[in-house]
Every structure is written in structure tokens, then in C-alpha cells.
C-alpha positions in Angstrom: 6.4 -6.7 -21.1 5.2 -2.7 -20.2 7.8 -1.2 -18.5 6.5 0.9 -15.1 6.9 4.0 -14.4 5.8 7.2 -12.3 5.4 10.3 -12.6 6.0 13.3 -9.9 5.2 16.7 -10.2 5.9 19.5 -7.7 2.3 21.3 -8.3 -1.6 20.2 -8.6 -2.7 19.6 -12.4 0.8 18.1 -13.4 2.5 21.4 -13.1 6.2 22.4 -12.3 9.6 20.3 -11.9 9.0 16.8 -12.5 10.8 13.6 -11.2 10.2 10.4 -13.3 11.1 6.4 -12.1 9.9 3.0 -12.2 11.9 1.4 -8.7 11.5 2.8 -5.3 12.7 6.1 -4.1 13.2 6.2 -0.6 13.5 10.2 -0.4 11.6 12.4 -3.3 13.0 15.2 -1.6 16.3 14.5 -3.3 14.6 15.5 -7.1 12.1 17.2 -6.1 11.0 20.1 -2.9 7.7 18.9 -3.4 5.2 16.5 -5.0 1.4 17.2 -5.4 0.3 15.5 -8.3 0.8 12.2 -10.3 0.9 10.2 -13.5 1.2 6.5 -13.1 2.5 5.5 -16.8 2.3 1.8 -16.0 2.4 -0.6 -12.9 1.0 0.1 -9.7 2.8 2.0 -7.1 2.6 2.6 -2.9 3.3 6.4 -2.1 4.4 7.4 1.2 3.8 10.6 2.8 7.3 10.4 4.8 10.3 9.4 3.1 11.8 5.3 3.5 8.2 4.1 3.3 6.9 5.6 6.2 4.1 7.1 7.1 0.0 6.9 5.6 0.5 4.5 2.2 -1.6 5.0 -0.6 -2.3 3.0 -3.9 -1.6 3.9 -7.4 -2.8 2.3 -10.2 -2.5 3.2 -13.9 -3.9 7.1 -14.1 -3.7 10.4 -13.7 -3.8 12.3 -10.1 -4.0 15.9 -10.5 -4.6 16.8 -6.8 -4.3 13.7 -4.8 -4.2 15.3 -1.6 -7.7 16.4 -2.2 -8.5 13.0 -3.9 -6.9 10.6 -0.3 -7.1 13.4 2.1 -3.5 13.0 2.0 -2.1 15.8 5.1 1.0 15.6 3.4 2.9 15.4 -0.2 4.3 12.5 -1.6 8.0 12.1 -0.2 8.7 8.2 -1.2 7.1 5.6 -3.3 7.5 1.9 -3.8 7.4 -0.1 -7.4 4.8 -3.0 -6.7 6.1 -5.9 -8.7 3.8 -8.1 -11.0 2.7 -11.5 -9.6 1.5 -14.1 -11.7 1.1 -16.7 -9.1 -0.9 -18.0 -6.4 -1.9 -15.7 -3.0 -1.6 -17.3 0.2 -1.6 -15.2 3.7 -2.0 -16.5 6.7 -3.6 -13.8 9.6 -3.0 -14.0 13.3 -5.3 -12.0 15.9 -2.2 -11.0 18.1 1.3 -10.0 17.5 4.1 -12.4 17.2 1.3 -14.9 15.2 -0.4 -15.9 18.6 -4.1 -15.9 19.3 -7.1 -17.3 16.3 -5.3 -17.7 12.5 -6.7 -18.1 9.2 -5.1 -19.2 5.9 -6.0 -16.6 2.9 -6.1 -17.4 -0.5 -8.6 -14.3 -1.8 -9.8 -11.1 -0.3 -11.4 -10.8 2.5 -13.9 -7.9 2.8 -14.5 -8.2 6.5 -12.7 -10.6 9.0 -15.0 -10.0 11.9 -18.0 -11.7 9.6 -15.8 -14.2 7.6 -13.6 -15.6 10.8 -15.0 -14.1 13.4 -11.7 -12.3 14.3 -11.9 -8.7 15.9 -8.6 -7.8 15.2 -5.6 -9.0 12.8 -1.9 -8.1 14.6 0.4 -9.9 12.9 0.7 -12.2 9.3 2.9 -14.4 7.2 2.4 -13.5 3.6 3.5 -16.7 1.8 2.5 -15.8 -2.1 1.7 -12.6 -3.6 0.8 -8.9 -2.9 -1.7 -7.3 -0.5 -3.1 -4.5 0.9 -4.7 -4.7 4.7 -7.3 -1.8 5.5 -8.0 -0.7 8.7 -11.9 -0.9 8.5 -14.3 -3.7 6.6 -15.2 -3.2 2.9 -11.1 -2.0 1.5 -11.8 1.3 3.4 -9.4 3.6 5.7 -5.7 3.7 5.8 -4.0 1.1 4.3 -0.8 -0.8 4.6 1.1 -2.8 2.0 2.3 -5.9 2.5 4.6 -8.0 0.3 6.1 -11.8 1.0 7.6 -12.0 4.2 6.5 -12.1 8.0 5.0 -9.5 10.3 5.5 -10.0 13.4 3.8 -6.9 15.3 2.0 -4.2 13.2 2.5 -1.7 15.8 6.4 -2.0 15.7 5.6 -0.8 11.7 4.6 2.5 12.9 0.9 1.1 12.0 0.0 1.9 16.5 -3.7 2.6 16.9 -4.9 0.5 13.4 -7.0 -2.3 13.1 -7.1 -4.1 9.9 -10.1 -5.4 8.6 -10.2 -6.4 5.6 -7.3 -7.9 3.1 -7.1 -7.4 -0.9 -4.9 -9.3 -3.3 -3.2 -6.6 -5.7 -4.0 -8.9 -8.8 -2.5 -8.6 -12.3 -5.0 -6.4 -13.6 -3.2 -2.6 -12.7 -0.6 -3.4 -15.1 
């Protein structure tokens, strides 16, 4: 079994003070003043750009990130990151088109690229993720901001700091990142 890890550096091109882990860090600040570049050894990570998970999320796969802010359009540097955990099971999410799981729902079982065509949905406000990992992006296609969600209920998006987005489209994070 590969053991994950990450890779902070305080500069672009892997440069400067580094901070290494493979769990969550809830405050980068702590090792490092800054972070602008990345090495993901192993395993997939979410980075935040405001410290206990707030704030735009980004996905990390396996590579190298010399100047991700460049790369995302990132405003910010990295200031706390999550571990995604390997699933080897099944994916099961079930969307609601209002908050508190009111209004039209669908049961998902693999990605969606655009709920408005596949359900006919013009909004998704609040989910029960039953099995598995995903990533909900705020326009069709796995485009725009994105949010992470892992097992558990969501009740109301906007009370995530998430005000203002409209997710669109869903994605499994499958095995293959690790």
C-alpha cells in the first residue's frame, strides 16, 4: 500500500522552506509563512486557500505544481489541505434541488457532467453522499470552483461558505490518483 504524502514549498518552482505530510493540516501557516508550489508524492489531496478547509478548494492529484496559482487562478496561497482517503467501494449520492433535501432528487451512482440535461434540475442545494468521494463543480462539464464532498449529509451549501454557487456537475474521485 503507497503511503500519501504532500509536498509544500514556500516559493514557485519548489523553492524555499518546505513542509511535508500525508493527513490534513488545518493551518499551513504553522510550518510554513507561505506556500506557492507543490509536489503531490502520492494520493490525492483538497487545498484550501484559507486555513480549516475554507475557502476556494482545489484538486491534487499525483504531480508536480510549480506555480499553481498561475496554473487554478488561485488569488491566494495554499493555507490548509485535506488527505482524500482511498475508496474501493461503491458511489452512491443522492442530490436535492433545494436546501434541507427538499424540491426534485436524484440517486447518483457515476458522474454526472451536467444535471440540467441529465435530470432536468437547475440547481443542486443540498445532498446525502451515501458511498464514496466527490467533487461538485459549479458549472456543467467538471468546470469552475469546486467543492469536496465526502460521506455524510449536506444540508444547505450556502451555510458551507459555498453562497452564490451552483453546482452542476458531480465526479466520483475514483481509485485511479493513487
Amino acid at each position: 500500500m503507497n503511503l500519501m504524502g504532500i509536498i509544500f514549498y514556500e516559493d514557485r518552482n519548489f523553492q524555499g522552506r518546505h513542509y511535508e505530510t500525508s493527513s490534513d493540516c488545518p493551518e499551513l501557516t504553522s510550518y510554513l509563512s507561505r506556500c506557492h508550489s507543490c509536489r503531490v508524492e502520492s494520493g490525492c489531496f483538497m487545498v484550501y486557500d484559507r486555513p480549516n478547509f475554507m475557502g476556494n478548494q482545489y484538486f491534487m492529484k499525483r504531480g508536480e505544481y510549480a506555480d499553481y496559482m498561475s496554473m487554478m487562478g488561485m488569488s491566494d496561497c495554499i493555507r490548509s489541505c485535506r488527505m482524500i482517503p482511498m475508496h474501493r467501494g461503491s458511489y452512491k449520492m443522492k442530490i436535492y434541488e433545494r436546501e434541507n433535501f427538499g424540491g426534485q432528487s436524484h440517486e447518483l451512482m457515476d458522474d454526472c457532467d451536467n444535471i440540467m440535461d441529465r435530470y432536468r434540475m437547475s440547481d443542486c442545494q443540498s445532498c446525502n453522499v451515501m458511498d464514496g468521494h466527490w467533487l461538485m463543480y459549479e458549472q456543467p462539464h467538471y468546470r469552475g470552483r469546486m467543492m469536496y464532498l465526502r460521506p455524510g449529509e449536506y444540508r444547505n451549501f450556502m451555510n458551507m461558505g459555498m453562497s452564490g454557487m451552483r453546482f452542476m456537475s458531480m465526479r466520483r474521485i475514483m481509485d485511479s490518483c493513487y
